[in-house]
C-alpha positions, 0 to 999 in steps of 0.5 A: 454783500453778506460779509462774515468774519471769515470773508473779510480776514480774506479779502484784507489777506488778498489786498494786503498783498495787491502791492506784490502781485497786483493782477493777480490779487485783483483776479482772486478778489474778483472771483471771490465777489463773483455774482451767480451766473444763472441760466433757465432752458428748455429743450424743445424736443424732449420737453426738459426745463432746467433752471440752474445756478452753474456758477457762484462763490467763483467756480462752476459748480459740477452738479449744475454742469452736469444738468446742463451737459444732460438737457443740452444732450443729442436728442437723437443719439441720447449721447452726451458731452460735457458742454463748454463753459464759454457757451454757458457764459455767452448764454448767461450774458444775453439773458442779462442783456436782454433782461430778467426770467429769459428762458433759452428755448434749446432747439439744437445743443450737443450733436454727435458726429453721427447725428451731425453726418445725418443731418448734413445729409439733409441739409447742406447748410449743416457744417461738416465740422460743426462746433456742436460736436465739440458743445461749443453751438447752440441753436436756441430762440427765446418765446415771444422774443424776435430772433432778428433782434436776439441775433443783433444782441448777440452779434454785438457782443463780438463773443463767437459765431452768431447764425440767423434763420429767419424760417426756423425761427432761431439764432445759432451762437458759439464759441468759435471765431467772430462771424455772422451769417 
């Protein structure tokens, strides 16, 4: 850890008051020596790559977020919404999961309630109220990775909603309730 002057008067300021509200000192020390949370994307229907640090020194970081939100975009519409932080973190933690340089292959993020109507028209398995209008849903697969085994991983981590399709060849993961399929 690269500890200036600066950073250790803080940490010592933060311990020193523990004794007087001590969650809430182990919160704020927490978050200071928070690790970066990276992620690396590829949208597969517009042919993006995004490799980003959306998260470090303890928050998000609202340039990163903002690229996020874009590459995540309805690629039918061009619409975009702010894709939810949870979604990101849940992505982050399969990537450490699984190990270094994972690249999440997005195959369907954002959707608008328009393209959501479109789609449910085609195919029935669309939810009607689906958590990819709301950009709490991916829909993601990870090359040369089986997705039988991605979706275990990601079922394991009791953090949302997690779909297999074995014939598309990709995992569906929110931040809904916990739920397989």
């Amino acid at each position: 850890m690269n500890c200036n002057r600066r950073s250790f008067l803080k940490i010592g300021a933060q311990a020193a008051v523990s004794g007087l509200f001590p969650m809430s000192a182990v919160a704020s020390i927490d978050r200071f020596l928070a690790p970066k949370r990276r992620l690396s994307l590829y949208n597969t229907h517009t042919d993006e790559t995004l490799e980003v640090c959306y998260y470090t020194r303890g928050r998000y970081q609202p340039s990163a977020l903002r690229k996020i939100n874009y590459i995540f975009r309805d690629h039918y519409s061009g619409k975009i919404k702010p894709i939810h932080k949870d979604l990101m973190d849940f992505l982050h933690i399969i990537s450490k999961t699984i190990g270094h340089d994972v690249q999440f292959h997005i195959i369907s993020g954002y959707r608008s309630p328009e393209t959501n109507a479109m789609l449910r028209k085609k195919n029935r398995a669309v939810a009607k109220n689906s958590l990819h209008m709301r950009g709490k849903a991916a829909d993601i697969r990870i090359p040369d990775y089986d997705t039988k085994r991605l979706s275990n991983i990601c079922m394991k981590m009791q953090a949302g909603g997690v779909g297999y399709y074995s014939g598309s060849d990709f995992v569906h993961v929110d931040t809904g309730k916990v739920r397989r399929w």
